[in-house]
C-alpha positions in Angstrom: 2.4 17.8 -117.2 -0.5 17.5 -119.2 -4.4 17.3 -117.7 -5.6 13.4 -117.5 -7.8 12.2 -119.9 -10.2 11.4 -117.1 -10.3 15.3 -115.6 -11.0 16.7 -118.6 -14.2 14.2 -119.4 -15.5 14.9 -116.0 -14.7 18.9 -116.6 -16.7 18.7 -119.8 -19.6 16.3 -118.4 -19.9 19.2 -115.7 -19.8 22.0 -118.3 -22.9 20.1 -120.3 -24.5 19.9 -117.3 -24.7 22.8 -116.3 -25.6 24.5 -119.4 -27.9 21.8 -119.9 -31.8 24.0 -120.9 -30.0 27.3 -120.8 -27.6 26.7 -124.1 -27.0 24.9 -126.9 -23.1 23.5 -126.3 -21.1 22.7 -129.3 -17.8 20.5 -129.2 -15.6 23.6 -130.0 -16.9 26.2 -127.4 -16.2 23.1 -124.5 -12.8 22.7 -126.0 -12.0 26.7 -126.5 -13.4 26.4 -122.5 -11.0 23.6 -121.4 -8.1 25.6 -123.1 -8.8 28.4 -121.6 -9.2 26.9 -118.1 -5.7 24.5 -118.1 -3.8 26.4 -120.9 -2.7 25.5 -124.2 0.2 23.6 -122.7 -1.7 21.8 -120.9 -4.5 20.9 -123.1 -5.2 20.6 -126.9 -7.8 20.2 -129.6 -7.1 16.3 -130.0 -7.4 16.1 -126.2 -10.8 17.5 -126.0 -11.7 15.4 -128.8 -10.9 12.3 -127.0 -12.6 13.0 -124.2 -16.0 14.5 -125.9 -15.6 11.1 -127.7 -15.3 9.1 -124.7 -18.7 10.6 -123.2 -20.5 10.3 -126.4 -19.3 6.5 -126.3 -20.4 6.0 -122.8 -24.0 7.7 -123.4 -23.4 10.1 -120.9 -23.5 12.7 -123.5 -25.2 12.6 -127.1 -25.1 14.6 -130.5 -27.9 17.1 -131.1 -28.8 19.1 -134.0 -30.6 22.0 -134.5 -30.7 24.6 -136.7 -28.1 22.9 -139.0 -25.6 22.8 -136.1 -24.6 19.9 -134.1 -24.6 20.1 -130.4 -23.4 18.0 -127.7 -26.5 17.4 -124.5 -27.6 14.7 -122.0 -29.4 12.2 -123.0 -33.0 12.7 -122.8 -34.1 9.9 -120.1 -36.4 8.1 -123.2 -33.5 8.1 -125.0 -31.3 6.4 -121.7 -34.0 4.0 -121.7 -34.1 2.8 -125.0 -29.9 2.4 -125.7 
């Protein structure tokens, strides 16, 4: 049985926030972290995907870049209170 779209958004929310000031997070360490934690039987690359694009969609999460990589972080609460 595979992991619910929802538990893996809420997994990966958690993930961002609590590496949220220490570390820049980018979409394929939190998906290397989620396969790692359930399995690859479990969970996939497209899996991930959907659910990183669900939390960007939301605004509960946002692309960064720095450095010439992207990132994914919380919104910055000027940023929440503009969108």
């Amino acid at each position: 049985m595979a992991v619910p779209l929802e538990t893996l958004v809420e997994e990966i929310y958690k993930m961002v926030v609590d590496l949220q000031g220490k570390k820049n997070v980018r979409a394929m360490s939190l998906t290397k972290a989620m396969i790692d934690k359930y399995g690859a039987g479990e969970v996939n690359k497209e899996d991930c995907k959907h659910a990183i694009r669900q939390l960007i969609d939301s605004g509960r999460c946002v692309y960064g870049y720095y450095g010439g990589e992207s990132f994914i972080t919380i919104p910055r609460k000027e940023e929440a209170a503009s969108g």
